[in-house]
TORMI-155970 format. One record per atom (N, C-alpha, C): chain; residue number from 0; atom name; y negated, z, x. Coordinates in steps of 0.1 Angstrom, whole numbers, plus 5000, padded with zeros to 4 digits. Layout:
N
 cadena num atomo    y    z    x
      A NUM    CA    Y    Z    X
...
***
This chain:
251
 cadena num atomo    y    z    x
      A   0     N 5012 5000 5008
      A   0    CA 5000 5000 5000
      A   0     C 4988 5000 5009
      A   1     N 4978 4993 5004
      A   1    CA 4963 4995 5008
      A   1     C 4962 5005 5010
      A   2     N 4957 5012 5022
      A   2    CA 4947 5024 5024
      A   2     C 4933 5023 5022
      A   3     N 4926 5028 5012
      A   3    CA 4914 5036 5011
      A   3     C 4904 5046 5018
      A   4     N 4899 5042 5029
      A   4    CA 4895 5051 5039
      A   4     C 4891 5059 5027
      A   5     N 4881 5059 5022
      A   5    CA 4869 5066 5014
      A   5     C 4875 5076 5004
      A   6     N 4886 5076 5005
      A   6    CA 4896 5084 4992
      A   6     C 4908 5093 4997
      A   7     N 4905 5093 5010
      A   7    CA 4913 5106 5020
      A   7     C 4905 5121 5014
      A   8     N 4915 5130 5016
      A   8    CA 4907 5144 5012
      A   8     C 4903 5146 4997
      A   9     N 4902 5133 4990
      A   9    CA 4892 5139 4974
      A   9     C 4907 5145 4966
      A  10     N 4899 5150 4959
      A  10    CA 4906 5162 4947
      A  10     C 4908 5150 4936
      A  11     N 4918 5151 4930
      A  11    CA 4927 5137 4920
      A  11     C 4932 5151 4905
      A  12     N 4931 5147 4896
      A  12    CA 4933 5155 4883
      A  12     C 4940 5146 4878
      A  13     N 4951 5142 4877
      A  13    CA 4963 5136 4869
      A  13     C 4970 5143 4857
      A  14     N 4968 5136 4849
      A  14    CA 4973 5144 4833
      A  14     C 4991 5136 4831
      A  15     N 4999 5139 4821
      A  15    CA 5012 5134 4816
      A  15     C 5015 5132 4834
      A  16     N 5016 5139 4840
      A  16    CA 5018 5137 4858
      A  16     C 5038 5134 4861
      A  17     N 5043 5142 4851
      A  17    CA 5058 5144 4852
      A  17     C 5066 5128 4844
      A  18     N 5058 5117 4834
      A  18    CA 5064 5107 4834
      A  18     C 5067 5098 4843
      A  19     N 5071 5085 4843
      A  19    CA 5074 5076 4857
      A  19     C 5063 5069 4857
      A  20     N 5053 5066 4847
      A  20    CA 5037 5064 4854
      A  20     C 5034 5075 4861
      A  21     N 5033 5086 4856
      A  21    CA 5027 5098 4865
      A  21     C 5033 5102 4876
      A  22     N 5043 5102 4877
      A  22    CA 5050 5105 4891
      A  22     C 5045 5093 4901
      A  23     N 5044 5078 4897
      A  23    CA 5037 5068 4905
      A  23     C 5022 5068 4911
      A  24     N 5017 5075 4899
      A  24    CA 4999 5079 4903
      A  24     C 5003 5087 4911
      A  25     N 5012 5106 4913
      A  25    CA 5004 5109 4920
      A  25     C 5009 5106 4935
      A  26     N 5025 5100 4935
      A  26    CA 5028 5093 4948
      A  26     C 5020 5085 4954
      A  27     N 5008 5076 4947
      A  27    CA 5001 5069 4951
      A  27     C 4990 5073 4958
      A  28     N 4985 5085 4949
      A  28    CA 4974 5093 4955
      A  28     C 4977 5101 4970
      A  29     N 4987 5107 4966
      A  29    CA 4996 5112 4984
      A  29     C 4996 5104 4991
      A  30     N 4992 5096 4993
      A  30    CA 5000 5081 5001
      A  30     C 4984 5080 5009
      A  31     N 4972 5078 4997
      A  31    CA 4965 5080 5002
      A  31     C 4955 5095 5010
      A  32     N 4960 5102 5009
      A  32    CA 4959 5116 5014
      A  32     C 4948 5124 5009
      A  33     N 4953 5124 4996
      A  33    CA 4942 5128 4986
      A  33     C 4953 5144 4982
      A  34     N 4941 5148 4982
      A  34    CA 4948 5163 4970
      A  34     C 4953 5161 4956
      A  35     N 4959 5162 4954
      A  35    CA 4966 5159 4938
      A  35     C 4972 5169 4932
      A  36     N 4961 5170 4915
      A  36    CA 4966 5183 4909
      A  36     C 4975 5177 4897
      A  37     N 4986 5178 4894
      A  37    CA 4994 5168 4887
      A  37     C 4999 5183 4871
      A  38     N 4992 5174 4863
      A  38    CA 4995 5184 4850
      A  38     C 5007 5177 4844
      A  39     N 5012 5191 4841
      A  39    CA 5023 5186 4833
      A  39     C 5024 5195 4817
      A  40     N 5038 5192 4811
      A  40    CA 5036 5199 4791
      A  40     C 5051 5209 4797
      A  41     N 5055 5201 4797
      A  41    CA 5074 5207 4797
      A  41     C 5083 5200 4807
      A  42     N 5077 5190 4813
      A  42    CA 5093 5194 4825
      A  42     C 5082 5187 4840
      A  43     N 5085 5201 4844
      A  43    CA 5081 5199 4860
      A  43     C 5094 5194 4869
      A  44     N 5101 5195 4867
      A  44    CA 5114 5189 4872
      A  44     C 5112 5177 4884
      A  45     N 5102 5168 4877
      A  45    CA 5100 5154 4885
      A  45     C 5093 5155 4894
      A  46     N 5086 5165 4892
      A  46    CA 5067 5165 4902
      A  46     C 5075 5176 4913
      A  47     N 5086 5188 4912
      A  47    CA 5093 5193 4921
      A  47     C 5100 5184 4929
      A  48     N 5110 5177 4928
      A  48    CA 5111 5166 4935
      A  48     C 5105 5157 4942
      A  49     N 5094 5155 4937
      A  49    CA 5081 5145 4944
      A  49     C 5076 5152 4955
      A  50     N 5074 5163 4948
      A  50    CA 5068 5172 4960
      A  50     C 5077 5176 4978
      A  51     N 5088 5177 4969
      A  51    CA 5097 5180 4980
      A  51     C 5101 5173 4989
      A  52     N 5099 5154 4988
      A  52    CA 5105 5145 4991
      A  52     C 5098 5138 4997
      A  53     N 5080 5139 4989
      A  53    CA 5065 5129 4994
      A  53     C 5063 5134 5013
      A  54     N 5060 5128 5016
      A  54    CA 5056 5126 5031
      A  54     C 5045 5137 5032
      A  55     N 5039 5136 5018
      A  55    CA 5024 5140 5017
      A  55     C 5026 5151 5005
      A  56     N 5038 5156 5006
      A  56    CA 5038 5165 4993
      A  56     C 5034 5177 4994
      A  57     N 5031 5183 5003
      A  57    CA 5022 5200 5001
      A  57     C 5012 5193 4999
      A  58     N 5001 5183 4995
      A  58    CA 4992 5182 4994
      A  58     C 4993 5182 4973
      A  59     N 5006 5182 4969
      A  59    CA 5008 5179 4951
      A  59     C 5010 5199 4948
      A  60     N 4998 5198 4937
      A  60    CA 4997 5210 4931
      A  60     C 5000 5207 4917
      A  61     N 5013 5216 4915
      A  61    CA 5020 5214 4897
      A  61     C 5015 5219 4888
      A  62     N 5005 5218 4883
      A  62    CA 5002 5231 4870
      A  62     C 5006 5226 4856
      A  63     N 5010 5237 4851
      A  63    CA 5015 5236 4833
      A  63     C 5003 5234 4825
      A  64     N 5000 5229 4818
      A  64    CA 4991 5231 4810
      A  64     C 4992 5221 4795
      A  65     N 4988 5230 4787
      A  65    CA 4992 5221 4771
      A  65     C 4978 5216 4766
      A  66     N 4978 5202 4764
      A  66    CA 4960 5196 4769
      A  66     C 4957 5196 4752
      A  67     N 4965 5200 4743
      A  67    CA 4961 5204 4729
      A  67     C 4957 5214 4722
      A  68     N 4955 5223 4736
      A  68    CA 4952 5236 4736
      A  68     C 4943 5243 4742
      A  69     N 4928 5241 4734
      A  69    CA 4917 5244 4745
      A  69     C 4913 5251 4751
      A  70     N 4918 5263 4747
      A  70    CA 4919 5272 4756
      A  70     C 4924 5271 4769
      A  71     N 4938 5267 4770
      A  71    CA 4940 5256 4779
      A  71     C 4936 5251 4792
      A  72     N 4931 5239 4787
      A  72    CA 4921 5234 4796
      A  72     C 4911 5241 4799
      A  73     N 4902 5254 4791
      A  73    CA 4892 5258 4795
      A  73     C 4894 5268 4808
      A  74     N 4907 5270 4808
      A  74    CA 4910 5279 4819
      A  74     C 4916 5270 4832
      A  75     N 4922 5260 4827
      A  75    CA 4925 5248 4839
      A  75     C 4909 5248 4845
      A  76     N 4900 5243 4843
      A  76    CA 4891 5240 4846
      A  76     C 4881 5252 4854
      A  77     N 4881 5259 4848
      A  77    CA 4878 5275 4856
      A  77     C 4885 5276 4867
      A  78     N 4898 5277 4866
      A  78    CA 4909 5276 4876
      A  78     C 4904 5267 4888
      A  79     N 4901 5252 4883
      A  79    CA 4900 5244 4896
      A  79     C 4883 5247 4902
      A  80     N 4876 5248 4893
      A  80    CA 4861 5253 4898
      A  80     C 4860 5263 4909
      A  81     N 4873 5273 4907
      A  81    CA 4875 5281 4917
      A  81     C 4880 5278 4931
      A  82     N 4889 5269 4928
      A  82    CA 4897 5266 4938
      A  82     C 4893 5255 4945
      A  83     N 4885 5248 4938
      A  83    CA 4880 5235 4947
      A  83     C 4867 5228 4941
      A  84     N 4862 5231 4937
      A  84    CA 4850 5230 4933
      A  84     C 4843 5220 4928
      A  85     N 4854 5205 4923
      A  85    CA 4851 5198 4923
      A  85     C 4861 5187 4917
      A  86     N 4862 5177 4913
      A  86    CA 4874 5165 4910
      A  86     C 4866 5151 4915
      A  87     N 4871 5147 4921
      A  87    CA 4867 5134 4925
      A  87     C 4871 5124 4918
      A  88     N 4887 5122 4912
      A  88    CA 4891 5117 4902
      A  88     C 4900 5123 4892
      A  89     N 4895 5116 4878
      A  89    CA 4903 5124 4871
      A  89     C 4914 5112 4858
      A  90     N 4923 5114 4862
      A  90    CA 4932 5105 4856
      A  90     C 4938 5106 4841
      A  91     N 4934 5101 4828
      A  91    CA 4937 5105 4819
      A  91     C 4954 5096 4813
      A  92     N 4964 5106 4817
      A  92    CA 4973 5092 4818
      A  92     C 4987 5101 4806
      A  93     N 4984 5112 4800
      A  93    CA 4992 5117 4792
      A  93     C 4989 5111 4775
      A  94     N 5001 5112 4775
      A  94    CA 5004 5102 4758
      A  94     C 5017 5104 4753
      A  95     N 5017 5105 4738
      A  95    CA 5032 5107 4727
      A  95     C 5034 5096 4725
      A  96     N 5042 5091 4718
      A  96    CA 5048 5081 4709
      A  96     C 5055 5090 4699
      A  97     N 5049 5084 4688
      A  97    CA 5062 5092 4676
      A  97     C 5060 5080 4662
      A  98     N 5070 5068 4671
      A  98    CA 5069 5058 4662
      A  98     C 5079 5054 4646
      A  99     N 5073 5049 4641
      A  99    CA 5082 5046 4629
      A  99     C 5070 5035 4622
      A 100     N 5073 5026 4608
      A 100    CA 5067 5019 4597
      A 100     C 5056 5025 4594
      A 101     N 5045 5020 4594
      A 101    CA 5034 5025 4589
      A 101     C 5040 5028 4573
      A 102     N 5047 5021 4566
      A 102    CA 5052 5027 4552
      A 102     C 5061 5043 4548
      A 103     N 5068 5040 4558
      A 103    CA 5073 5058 4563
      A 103     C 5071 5063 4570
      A 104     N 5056 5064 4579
      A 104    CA 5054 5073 4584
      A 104     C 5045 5081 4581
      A 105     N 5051 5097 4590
      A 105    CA 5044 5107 4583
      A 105     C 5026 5112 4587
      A 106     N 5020 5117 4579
      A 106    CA 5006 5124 4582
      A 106     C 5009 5130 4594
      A 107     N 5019 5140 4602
      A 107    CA 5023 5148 4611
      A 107     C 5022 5141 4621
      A 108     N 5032 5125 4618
      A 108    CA 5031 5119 4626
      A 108     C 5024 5112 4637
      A 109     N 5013 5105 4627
      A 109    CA 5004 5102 4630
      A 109     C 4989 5109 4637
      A 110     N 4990 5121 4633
      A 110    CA 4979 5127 4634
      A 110     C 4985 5139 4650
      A 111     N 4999 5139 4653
      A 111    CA 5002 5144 4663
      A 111     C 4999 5137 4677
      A 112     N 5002 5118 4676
      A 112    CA 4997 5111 4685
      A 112     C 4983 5110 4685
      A 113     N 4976 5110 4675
      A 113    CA 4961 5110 4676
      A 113     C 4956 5119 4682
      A 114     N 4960 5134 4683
      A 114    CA 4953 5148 4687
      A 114     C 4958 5148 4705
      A 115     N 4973 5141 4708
      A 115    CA 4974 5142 4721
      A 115     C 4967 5133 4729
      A 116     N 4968 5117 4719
      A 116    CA 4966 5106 4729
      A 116     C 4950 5107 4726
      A 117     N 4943 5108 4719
      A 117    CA 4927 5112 4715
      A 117     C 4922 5124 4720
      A 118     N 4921 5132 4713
      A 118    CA 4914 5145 4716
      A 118     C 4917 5152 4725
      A 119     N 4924 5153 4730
      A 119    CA 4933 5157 4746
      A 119     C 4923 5150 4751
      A 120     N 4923 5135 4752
      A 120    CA 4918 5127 4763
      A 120     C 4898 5132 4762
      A 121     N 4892 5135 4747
      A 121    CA 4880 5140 4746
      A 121     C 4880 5157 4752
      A 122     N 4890 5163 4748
      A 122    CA 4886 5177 4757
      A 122     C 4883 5182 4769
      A 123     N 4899 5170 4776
      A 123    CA 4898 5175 4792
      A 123     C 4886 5165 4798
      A 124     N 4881 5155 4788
      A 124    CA 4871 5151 4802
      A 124     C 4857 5154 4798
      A 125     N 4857 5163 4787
      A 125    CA 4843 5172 4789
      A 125     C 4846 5184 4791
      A 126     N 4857 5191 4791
      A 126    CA 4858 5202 4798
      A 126     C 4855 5202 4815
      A 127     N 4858 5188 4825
      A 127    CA 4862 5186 4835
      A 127     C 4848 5181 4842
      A 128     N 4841 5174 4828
      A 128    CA 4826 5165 4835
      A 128     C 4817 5174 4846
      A 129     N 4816 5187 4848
      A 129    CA 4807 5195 4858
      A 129     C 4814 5192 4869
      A 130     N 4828 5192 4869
      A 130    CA 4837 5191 4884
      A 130     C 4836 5175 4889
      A 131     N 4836 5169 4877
      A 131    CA 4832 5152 4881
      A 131     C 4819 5151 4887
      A 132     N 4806 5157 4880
      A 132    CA 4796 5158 4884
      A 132     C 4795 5161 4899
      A 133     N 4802 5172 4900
      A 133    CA 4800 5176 4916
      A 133     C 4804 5172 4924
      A 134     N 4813 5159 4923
      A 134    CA 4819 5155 4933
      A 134     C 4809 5136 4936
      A 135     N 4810 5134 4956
      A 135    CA 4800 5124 4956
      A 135     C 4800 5114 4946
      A 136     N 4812 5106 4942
      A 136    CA 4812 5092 4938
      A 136     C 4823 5095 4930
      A 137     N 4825 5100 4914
      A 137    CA 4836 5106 4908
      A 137     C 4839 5094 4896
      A 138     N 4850 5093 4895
      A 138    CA 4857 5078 4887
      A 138     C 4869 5088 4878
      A 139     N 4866 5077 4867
      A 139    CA 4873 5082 4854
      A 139     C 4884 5071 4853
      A 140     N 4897 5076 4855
      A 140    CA 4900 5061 4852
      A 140     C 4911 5067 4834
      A 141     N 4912 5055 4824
      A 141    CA 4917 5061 4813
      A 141     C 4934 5049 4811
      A 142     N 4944 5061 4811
      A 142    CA 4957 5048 4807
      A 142     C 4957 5043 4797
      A 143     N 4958 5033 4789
      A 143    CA 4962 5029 4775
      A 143     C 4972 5022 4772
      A 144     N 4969 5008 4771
      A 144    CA 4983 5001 4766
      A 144     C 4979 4988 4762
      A 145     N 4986 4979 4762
      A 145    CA 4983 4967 4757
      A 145     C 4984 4967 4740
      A 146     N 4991 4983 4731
      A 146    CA 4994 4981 4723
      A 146     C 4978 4984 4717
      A 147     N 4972 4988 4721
      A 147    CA 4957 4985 4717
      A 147     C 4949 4969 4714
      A 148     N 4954 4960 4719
      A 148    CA 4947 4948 4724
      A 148     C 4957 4936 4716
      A 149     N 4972 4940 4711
      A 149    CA 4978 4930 4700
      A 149     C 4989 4938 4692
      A 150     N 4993 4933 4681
      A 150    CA 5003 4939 4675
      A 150     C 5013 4948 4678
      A 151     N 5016 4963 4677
      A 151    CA 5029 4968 4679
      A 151     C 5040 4969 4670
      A 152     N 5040 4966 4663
      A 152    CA 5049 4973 4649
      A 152     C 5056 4982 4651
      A 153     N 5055 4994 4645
      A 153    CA 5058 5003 4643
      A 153     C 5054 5017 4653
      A 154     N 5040 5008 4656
      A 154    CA 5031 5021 4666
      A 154     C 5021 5024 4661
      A 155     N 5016 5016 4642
      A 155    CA 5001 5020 4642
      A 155     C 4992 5030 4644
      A 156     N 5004 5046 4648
      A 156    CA 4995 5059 4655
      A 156     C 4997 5055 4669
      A 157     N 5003 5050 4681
      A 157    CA 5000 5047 4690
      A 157     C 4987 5036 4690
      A 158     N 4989 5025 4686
      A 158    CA 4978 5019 4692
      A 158     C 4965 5020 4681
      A 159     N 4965 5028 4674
      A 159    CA 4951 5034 4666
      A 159     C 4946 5044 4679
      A 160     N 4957 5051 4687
      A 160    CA 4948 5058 4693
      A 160     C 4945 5052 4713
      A 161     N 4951 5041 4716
      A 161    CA 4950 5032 4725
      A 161     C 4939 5025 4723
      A 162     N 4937 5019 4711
      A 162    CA 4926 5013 4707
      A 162     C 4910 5024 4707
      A 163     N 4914 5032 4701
      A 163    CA 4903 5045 4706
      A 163     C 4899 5047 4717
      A 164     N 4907 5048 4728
      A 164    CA 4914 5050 4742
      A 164     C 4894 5038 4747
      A 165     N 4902 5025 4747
      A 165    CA 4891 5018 4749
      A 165     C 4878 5016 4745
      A 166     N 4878 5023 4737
      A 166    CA 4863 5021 4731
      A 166     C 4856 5034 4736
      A 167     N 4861 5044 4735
      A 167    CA 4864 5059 4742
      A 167     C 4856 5055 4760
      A 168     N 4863 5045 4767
      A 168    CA 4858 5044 4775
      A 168     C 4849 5036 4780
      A 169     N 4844 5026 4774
      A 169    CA 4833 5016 4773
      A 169     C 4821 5026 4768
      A 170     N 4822 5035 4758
      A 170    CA 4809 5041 4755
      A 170     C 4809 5053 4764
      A 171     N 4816 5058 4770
      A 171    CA 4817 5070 4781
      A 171     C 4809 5063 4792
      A 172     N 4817 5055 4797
      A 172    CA 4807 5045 4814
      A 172     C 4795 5044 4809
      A 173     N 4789 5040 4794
      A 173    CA 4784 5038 4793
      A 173     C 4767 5048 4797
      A 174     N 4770 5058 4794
      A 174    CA 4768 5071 4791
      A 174     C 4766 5080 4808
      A 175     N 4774 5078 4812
      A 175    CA 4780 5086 4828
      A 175     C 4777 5078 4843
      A 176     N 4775 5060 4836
      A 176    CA 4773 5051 4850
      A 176     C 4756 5057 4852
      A 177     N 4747 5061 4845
      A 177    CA 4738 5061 4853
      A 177     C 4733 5076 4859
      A 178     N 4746 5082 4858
      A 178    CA 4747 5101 4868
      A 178     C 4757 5093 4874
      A 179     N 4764 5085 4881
      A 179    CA 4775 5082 4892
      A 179     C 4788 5083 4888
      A 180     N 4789 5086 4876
      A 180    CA 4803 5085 4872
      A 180     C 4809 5071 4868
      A 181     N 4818 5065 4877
      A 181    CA 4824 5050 4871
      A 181     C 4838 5057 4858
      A 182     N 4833 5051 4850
      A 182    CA 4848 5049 4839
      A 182     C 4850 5039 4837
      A 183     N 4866 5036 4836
      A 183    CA 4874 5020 4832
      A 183     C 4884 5031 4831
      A 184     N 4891 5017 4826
      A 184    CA 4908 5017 4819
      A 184     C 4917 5009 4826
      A 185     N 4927 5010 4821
      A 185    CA 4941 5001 4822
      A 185     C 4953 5000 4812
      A 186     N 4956 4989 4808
      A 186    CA 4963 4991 4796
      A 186     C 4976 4981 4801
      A 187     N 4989 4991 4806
      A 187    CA 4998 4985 4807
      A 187     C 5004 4975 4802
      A 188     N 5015 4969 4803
      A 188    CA 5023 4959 4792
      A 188     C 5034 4967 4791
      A 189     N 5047 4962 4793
      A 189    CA 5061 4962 4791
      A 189     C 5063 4970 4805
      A 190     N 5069 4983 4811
      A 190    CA 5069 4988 4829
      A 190     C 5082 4993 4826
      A 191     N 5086 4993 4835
      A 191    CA 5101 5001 4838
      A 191     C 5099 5011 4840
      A 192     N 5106 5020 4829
      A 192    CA 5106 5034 4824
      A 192     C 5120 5039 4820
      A 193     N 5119 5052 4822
      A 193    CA 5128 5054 4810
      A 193     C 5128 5057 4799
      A 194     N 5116 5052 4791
      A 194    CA 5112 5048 4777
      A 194     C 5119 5032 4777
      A 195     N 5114 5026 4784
      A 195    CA 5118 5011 4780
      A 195     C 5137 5010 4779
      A 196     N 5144 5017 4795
      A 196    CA 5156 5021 4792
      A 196     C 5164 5024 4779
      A 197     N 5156 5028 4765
      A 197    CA 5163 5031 4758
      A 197     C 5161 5022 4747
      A 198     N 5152 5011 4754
      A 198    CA 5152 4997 4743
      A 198     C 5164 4990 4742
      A 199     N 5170 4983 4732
      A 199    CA 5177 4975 4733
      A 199     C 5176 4965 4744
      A 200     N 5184 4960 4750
      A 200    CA 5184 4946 4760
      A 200     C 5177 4937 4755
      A 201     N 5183 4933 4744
      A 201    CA 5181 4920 4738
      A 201     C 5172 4921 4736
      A 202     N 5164 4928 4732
      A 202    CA 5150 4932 4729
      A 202     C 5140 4931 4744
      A 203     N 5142 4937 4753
      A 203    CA 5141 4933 4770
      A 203     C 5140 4924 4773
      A 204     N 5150 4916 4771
      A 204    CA 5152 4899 4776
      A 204     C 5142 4893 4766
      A 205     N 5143 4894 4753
      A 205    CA 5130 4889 4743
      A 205     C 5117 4888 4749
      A 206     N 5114 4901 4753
      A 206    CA 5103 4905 4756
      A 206     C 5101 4898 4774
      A 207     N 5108 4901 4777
      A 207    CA 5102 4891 4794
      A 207     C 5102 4876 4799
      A 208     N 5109 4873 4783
      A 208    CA 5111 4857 4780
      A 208     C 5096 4853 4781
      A 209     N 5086 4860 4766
      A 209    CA 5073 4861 4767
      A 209     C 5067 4865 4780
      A 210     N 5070 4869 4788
      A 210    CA 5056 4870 4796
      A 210     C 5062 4859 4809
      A 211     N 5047 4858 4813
      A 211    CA 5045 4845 4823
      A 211     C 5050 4846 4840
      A 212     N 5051 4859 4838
      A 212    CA 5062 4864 4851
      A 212     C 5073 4865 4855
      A 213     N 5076 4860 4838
      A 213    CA 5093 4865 4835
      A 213     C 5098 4880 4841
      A 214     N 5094 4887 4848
      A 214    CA 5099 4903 4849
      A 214     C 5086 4915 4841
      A 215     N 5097 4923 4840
      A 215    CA 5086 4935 4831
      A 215     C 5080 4941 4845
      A 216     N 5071 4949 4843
      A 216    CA 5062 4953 4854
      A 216     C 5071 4970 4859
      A 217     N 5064 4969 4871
      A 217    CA 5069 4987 4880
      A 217     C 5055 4998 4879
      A 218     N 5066 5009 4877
      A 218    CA 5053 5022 4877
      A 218     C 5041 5017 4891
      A 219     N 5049 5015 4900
      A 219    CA 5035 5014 4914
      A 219     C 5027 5002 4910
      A 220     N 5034 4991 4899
      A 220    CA 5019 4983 4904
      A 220     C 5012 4986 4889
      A 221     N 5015 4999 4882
      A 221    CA 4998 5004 4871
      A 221     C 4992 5016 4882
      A 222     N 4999 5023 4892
      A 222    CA 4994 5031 4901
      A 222     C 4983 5025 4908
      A 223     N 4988 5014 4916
      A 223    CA 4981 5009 4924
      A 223     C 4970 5003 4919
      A 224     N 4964 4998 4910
      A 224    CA 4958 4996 4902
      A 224     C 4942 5009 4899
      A 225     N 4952 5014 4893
      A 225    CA 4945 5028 4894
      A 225     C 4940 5036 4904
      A 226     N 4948 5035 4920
      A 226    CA 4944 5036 4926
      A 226     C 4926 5028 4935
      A 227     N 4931 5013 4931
      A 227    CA 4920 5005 4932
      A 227     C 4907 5014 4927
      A 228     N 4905 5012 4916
      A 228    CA 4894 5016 4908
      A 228     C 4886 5034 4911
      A 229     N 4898 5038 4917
      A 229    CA 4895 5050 4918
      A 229     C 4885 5047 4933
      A 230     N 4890 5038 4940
      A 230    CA 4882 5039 4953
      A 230     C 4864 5033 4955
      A 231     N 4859 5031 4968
      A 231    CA 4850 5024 4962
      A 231     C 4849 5009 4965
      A 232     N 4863 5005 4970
      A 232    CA 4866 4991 4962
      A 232     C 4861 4983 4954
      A 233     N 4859 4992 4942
      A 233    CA 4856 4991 4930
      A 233     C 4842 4998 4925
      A 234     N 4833 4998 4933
      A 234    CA 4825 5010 4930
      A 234     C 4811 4997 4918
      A 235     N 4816 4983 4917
      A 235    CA 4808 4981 4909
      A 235     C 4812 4972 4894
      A 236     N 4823 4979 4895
      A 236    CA 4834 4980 4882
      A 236     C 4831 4993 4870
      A 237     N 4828 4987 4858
      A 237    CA 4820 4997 4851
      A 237     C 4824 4994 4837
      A 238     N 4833 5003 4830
      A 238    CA 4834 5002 4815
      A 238     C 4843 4992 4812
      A 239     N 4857 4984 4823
      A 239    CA 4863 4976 4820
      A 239     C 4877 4983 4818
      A 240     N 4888 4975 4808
      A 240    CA 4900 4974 4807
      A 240     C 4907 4965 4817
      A 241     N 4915 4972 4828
      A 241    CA 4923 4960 4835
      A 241     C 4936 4964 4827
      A 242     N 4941 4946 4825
      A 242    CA 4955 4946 4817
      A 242     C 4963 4946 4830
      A 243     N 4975 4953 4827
      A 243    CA 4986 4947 4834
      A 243     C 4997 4952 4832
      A 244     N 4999 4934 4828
      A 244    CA 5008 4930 4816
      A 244     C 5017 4911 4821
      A 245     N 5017 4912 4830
      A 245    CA 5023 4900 4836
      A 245     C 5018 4887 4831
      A 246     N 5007 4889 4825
      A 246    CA 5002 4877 4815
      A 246     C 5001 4875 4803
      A 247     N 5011 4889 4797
      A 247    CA 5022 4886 4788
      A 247     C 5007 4884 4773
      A 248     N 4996 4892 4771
      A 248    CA 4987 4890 4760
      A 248     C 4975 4880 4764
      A 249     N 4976 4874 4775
      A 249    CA 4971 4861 4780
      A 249     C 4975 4851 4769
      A 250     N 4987 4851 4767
      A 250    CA 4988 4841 4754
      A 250     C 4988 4840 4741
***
């Protein structure tokens, strides 16, 4: 991977840190020799092994935290104020799915992905904004999804709140670019996961038939990605969605 001189040493705030995107962000961020604070809900399992394994892993700090719970965060953020006085980046990359028909699905349902993948995403980054503030050149970057940008069936609480996701952060940059805060996005396609793992094949092969790469994409290349934007690379990148999605809503 690219090294980032300018992104050695900063303090990294990674949310959903324990899925196979998040274990890729914060391997990415170690890589670059960044501090990385990797939140997790319920299984640290993954980010213990990362840690134990990364080149760069005493630099990964695990903490528990439930981002639907604002108390919560308000003490995460105390916490890190103390400890480091600062976030240089903060990665909004935690998300549910709790899919089914918009015709049977429930109020709970919907309104459980909305409070995680939404209002989670509104808490911790105004809970977090003084620590972004203090830090020199602080970048917001936000995950979403391509299911924001075309059809999902049977996600209309995911990509109602993807779709949020983006507009969420076009009016945030819009708001924060002129105190030094860059925000953008990225809205995966199809990645090898083990969400996707429990798709049908056929359904797999369908789906990579459509895209123009013919393979579904890897956790490192939405990392790396992220890591781009985070650096200053990108420092005059402002309020954009990078897809990456093999082409696949290109068409």
């Amino acid at each position: 991977m690219y090294q980032y001189s300018d992104l050695a040493n900063k303090t990294v705030l990674v949310t959903g840190a324990s899925g196979d995107i998040g274990l890729s962000i914060c391997a990415k961020f170690l890589e670059q020799k960044c501090s990385v604070f990797a939140l997790y809900h319920s299984r640290s399992a993954p980010l213990t092994e990362l840690k134990a394994h990364h080149p760069s892993g005493e630099q990964l700090h695990i903490v528990k935290c439930d981002l639907t719970r604002p108390e919560d965060i308000a003490a995460l953020c105390e916490w890190l104020s103390r400890e480091v006085g600062k976030v240089d980046v903060l990665v909004n990359n935690a998300g549910i799915v709790k899919d089914n028909l918009f015709a049977v699905m429930s109020e709970d349902d919907f309104s459980a992905v909305i409070d995680t993948n939404v209002l989670s995403l509104f808490r911790l980054t105004k809970a977090a904004l003084m620590l972004l503030r203090a830090a020199e050149s602080p970048a917001i970057i936000n995950v979403a999804s391509i299911a924001a940008l075309v059809p999902s069936v049977g996600q209309i609480n995911y990509s109602a709140s993807k779709g949020a996701m983006l507009s969420f952060t076009r009016t945030l940059a819009a708001e924060l670019a002129p105190r030094g805060v860059r925000v953008n996005a990225v809205a995966p396609g199809m990645i090898e996961s083990t969400m996707v793992k429990k798709v049908s094949r056929t359904v797999v092969r369908e789906i990579t038939q459509s895209i123009p790469l013919k393979r579904i994409g890897k956790c490192d290349e939405v990392a790396n990605t992220i890591v781009y934007l985070s650096s200053s690379a990108a420092s005059y990148i402002i309020g954009q969605t990078i897809v990456i999605d093999g082409g696949m809503v290109m068409r």
